[in-house]
Biopython code that builds the backbone (N, CA, C, O; Angstrom):
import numpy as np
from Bio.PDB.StructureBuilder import StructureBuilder

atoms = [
    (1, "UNK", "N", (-71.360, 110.479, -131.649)),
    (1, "UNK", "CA", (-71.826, 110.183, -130.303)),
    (1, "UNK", "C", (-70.640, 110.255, -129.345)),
    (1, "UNK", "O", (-69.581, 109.714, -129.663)),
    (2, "UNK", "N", (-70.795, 111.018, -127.973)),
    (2, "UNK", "CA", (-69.587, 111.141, -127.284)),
    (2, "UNK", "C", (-69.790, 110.115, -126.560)),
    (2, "UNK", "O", (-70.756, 110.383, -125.845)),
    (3, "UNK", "N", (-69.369, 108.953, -126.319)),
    (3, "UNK", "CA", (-68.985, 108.653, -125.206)),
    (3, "UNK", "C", (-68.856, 108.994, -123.720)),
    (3, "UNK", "O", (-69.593, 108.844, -122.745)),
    (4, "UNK", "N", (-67.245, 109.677, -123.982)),
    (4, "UNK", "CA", (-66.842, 109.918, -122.403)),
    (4, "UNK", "C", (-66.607, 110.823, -122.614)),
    (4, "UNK", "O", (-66.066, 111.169, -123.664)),
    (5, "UNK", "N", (-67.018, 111.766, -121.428)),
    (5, "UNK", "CA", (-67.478, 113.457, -121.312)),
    (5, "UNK", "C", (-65.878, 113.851, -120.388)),
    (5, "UNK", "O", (-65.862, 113.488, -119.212)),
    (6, "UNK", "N", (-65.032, 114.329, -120.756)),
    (6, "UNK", "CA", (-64.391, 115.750, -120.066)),
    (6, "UNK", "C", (-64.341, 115.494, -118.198)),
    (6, "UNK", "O", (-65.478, 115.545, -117.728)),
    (7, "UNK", "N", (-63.532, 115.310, -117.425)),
    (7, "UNK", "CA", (-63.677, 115.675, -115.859)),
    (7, "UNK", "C", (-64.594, 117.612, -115.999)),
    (7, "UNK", "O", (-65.578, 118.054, -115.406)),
    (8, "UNK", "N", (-64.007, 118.021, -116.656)),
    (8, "UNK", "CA", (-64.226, 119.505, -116.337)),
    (8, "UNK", "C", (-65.526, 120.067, -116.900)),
    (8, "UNK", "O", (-65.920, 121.210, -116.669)),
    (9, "UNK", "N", (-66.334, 118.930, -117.864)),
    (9, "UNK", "CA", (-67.391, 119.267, -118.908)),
    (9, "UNK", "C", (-68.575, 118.809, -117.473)),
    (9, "UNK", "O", (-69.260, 119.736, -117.042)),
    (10, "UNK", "N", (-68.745, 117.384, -116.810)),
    (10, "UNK", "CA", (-68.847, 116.579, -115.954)),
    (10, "UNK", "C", (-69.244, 117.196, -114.209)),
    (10, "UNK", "O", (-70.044, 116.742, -113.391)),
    (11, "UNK", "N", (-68.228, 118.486, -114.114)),
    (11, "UNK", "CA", (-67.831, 118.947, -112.895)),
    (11, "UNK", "C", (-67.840, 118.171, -111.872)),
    (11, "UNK", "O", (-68.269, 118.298, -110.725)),
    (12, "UNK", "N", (-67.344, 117.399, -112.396)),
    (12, "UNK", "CA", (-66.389, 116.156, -110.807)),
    (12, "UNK", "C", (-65.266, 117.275, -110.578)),
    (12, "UNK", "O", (-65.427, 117.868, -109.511)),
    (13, "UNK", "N", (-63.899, 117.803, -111.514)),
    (13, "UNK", "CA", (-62.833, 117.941, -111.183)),
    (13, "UNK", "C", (-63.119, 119.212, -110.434)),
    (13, "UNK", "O", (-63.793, 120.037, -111.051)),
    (14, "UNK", "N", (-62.740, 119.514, -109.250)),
    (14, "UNK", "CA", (-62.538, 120.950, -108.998)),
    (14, "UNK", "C", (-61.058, 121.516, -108.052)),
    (14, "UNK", "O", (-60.066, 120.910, -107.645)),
    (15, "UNK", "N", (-61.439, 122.773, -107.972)),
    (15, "UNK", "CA", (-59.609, 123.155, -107.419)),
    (15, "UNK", "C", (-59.945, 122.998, -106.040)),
    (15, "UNK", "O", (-60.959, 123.268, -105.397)),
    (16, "UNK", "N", (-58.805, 122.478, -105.736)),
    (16, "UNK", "CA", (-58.744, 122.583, -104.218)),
    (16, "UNK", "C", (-57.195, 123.989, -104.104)),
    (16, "UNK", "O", (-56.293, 124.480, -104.783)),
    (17, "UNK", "N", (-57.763, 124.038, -102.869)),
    (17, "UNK", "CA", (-56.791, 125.746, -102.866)),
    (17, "UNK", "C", (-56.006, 125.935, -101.406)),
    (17, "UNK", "O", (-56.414, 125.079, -100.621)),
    (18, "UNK", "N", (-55.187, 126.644, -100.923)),
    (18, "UNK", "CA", (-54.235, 126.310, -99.727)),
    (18, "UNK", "C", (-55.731, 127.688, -98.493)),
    (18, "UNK", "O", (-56.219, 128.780, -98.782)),
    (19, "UNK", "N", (-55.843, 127.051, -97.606)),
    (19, "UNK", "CA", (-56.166, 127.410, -96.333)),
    (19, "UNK", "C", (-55.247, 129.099, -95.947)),
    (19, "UNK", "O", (-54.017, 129.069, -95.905)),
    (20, "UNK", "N", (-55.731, 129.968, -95.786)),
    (20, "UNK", "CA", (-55.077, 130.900, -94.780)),
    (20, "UNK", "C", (-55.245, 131.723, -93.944)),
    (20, "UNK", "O", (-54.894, 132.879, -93.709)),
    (21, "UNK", "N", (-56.234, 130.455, -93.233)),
    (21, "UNK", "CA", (-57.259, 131.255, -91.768)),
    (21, "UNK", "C", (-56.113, 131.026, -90.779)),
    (21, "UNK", "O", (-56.028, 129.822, -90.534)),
    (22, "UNK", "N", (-55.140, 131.806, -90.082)),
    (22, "UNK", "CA", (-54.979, 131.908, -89.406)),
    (22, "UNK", "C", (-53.266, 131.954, -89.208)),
    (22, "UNK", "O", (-52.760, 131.833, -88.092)),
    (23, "UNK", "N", (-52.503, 132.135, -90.384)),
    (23, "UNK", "CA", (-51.288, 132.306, -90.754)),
    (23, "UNK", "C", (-50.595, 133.141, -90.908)),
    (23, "UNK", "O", (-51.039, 133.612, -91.955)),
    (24, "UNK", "N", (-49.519, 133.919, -90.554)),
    (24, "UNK", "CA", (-49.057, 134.787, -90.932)),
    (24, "UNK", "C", (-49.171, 135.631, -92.001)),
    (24, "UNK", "O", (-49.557, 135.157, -93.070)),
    (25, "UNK", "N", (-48.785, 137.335, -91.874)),
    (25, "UNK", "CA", (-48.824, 137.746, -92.670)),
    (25, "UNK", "C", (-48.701, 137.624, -94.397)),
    (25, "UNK", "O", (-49.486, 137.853, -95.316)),
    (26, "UNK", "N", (-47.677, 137.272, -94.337)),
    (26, "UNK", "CA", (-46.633, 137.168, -95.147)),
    (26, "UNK", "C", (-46.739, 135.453, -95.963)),
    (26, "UNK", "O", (-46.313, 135.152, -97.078)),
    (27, "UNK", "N", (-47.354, 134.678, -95.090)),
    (27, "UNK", "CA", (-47.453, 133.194, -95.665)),
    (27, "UNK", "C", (-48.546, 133.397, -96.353)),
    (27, "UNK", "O", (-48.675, 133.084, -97.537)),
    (28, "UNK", "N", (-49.588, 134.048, -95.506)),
    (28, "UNK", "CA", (-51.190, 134.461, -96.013)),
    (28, "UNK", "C", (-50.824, 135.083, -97.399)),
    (28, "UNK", "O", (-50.969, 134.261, -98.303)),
    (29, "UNK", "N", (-50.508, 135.973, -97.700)),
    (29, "UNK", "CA", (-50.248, 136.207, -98.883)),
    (29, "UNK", "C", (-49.764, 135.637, -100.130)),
    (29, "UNK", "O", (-50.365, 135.867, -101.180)),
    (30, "UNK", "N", (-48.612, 134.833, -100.088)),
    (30, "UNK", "CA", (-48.194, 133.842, -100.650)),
    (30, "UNK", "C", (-49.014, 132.687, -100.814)),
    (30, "UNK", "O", (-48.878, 132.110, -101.893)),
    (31, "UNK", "N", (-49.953, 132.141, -99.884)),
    (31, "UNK", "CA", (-50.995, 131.235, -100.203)),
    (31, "UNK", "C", (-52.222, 131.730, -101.291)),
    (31, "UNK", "O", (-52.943, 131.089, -102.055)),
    (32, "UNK", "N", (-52.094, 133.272, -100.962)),
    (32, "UNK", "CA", (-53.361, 133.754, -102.117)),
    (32, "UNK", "C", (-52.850, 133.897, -103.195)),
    (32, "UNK", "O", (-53.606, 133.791, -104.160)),
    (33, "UNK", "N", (-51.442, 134.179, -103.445)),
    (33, "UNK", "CA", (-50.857, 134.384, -105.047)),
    (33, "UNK", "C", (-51.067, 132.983, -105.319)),
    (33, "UNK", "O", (-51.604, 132.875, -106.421)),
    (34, "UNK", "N", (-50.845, 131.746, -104.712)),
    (34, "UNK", "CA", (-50.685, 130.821, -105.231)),
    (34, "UNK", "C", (-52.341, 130.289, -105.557)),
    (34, "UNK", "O", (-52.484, 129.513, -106.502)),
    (35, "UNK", "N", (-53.551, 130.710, -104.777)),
    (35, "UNK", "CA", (-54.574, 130.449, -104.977)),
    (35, "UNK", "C", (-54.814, 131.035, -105.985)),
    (35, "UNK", "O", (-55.690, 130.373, -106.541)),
    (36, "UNK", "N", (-54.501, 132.146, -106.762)),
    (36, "UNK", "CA", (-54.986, 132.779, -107.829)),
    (36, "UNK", "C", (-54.294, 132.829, -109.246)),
    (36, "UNK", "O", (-54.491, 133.668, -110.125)),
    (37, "UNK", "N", (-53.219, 131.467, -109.282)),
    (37, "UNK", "CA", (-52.036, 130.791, -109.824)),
    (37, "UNK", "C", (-53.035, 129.763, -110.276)),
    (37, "UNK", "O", (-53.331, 129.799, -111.470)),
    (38, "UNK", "N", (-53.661, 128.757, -109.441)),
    (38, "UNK", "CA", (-54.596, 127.806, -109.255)),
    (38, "UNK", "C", (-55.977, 128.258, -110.153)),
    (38, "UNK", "O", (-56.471, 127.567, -111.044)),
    (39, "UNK", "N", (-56.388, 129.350, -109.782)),
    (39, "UNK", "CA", (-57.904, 129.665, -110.151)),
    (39, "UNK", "C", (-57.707, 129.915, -111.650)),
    (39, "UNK", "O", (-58.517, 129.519, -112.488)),
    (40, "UNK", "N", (-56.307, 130.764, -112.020)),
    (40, "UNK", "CA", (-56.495, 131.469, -113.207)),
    (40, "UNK", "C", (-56.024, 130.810, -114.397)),
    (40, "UNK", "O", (-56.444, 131.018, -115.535)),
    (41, "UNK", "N", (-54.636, 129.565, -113.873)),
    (41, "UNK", "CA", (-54.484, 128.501, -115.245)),
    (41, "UNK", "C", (-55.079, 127.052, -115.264)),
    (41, "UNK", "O", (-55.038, 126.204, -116.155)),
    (42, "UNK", "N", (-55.861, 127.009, -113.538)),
    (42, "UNK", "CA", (-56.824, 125.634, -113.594)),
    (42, "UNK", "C", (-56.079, 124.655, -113.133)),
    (42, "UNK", "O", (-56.588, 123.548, -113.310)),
    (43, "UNK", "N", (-55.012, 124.660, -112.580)),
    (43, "UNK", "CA", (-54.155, 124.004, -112.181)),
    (43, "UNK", "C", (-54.439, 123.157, -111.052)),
    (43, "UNK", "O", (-55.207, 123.682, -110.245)),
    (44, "UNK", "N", (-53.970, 121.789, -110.707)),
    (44, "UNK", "CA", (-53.859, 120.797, -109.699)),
    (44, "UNK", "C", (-53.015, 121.144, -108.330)),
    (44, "UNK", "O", (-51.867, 121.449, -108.653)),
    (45, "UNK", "N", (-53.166, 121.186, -107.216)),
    (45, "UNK", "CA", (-52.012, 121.112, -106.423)),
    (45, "UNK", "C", (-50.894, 120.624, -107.049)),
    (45, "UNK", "O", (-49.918, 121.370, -106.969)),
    (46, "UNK", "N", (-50.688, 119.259, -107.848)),
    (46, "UNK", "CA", (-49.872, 118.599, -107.617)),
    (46, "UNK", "C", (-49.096, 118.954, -108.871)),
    (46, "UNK", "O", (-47.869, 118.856, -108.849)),
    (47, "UNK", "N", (-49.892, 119.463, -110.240)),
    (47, "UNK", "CA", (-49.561, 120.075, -110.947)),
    (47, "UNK", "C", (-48.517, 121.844, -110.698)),
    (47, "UNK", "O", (-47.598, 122.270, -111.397)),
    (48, "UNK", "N", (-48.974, 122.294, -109.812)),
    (48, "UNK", "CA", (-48.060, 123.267, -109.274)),
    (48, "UNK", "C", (-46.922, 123.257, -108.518)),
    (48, "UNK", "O", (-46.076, 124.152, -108.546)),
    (49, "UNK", "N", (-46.867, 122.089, -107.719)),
    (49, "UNK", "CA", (-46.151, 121.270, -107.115)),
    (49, "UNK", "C", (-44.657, 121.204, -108.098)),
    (49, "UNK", "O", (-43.612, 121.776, -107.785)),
    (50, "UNK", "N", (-44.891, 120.236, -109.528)),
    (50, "UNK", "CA", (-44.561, 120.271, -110.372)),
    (50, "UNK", "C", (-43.836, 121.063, -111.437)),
    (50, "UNK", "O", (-42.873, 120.600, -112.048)),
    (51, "UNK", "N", (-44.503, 122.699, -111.712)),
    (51, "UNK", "CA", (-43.899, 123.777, -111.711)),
    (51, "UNK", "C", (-42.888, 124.028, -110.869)),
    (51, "UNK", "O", (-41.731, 123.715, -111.150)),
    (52, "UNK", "N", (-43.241, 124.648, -109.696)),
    (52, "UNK", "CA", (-42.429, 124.865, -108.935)),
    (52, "UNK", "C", (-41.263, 124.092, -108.968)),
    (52, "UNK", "O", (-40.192, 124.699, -108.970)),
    (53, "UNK", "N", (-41.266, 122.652, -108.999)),
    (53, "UNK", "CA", (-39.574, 122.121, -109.044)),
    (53, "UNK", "C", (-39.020, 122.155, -110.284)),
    (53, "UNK", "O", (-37.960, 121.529, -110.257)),
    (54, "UNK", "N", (-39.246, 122.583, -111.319)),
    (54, "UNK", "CA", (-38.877, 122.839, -112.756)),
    (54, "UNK", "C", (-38.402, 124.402, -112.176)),
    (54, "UNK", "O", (-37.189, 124.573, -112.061)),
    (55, "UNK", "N", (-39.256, 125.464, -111.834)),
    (55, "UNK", "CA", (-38.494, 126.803, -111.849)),
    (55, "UNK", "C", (-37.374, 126.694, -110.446)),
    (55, "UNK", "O", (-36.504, 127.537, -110.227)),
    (56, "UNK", "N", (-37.585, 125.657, -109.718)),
    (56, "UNK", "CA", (-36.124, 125.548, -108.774)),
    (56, "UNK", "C", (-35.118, 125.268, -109.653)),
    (56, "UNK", "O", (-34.095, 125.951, -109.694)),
    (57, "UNK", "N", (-35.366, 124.072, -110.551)),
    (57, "UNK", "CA", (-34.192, 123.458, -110.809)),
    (57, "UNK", "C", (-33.345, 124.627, -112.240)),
    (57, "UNK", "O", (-32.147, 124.556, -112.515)),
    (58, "UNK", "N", (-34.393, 125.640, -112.965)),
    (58, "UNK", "CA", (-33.941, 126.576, -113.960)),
    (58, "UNK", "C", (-33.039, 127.562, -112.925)),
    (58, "UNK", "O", (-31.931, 127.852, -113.376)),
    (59, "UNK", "N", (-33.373, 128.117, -111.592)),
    (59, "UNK", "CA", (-32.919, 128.848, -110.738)),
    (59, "UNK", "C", (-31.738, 128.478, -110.760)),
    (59, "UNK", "O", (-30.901, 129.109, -111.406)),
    (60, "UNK", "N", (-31.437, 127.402, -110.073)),
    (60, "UNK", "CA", (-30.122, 126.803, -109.785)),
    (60, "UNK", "C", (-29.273, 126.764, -110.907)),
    (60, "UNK", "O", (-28.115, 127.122, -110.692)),
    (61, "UNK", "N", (-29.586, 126.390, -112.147)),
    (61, "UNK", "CA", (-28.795, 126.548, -113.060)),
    (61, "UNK", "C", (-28.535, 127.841, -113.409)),
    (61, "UNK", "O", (-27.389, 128.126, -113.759)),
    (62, "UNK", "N", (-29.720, 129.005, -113.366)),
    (62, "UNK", "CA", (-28.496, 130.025, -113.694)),
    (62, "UNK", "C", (-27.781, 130.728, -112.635)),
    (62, "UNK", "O", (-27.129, 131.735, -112.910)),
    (63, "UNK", "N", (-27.882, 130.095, -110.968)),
    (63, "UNK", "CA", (-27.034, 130.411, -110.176)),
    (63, "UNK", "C", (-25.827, 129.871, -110.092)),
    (63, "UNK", "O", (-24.771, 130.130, -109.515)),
    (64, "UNK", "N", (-26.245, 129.042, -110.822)),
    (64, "UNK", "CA", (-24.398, 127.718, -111.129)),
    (64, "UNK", "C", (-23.747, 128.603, -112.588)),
    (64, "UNK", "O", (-22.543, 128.855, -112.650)),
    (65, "UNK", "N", (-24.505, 128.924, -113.463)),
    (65, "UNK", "CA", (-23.747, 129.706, -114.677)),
    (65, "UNK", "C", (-23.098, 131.110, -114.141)),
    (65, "UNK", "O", (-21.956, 131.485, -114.407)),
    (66, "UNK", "N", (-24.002, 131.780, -113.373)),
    (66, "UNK", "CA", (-23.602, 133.298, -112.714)),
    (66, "UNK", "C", (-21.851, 132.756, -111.858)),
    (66, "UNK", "O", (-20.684, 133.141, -111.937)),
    (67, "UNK", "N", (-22.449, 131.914, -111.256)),
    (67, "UNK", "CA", (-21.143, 131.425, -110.494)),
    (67, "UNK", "C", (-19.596, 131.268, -111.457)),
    (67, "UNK", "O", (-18.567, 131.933, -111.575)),
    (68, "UNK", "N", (-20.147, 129.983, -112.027)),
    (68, "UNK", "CA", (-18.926, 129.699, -112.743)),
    (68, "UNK", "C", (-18.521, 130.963, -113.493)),
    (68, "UNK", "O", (-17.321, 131.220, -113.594)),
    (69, "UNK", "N", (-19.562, 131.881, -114.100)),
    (69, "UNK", "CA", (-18.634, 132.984, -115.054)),
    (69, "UNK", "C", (-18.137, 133.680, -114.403)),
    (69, "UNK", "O", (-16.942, 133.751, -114.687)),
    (70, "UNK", "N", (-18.616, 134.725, -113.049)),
    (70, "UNK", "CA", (-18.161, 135.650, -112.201)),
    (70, "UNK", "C", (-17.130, 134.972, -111.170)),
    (70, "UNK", "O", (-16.729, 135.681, -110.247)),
    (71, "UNK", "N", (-16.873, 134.221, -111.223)),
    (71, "UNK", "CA", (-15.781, 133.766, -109.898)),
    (71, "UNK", "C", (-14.125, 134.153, -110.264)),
    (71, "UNK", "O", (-13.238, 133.902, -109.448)),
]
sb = StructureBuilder()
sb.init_structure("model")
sb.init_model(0)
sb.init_chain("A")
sb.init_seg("    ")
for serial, (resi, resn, name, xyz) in enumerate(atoms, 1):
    if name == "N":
        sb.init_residue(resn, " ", resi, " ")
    sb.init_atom(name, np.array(xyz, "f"), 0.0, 1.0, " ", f" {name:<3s}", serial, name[0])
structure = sb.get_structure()
């Protein structure tokens, strides 16, 4: 007997996605890669949010390794 059902079995949880009525070219676009980032691994805002400062903080490190070896 299940109990407690899944947010996603349930359909309470759903995506919320970034707006780009009325934004620049170039932002507009970047809001749809990121909407289709969202749609295609199911992801949270806040969960991407999340990503994103993990691939800043990998960036920086290999801009600090490039550094220290090439200087």
């Amino acid at each position: 007997m299940k109990i407690l059902a899944k947010l996603a079995d349930v359909g309470v949880k759903r995506l919320q996605q970034f707006n780009t009525i009325g934004d620049a070219r170039f932002i507009a676009l970047h809001k749809t890669f990121l909407n289709g980032l969202i749609r295609k691994f199911g992801l949270s805002t806040y969960q991407l949010l999340w990503l994103s400062f993990f691939k800043g903080i990998v960036i920086a490190f290999v801009i600090m390794y490039l550094y220290l070896v090439f200087r």
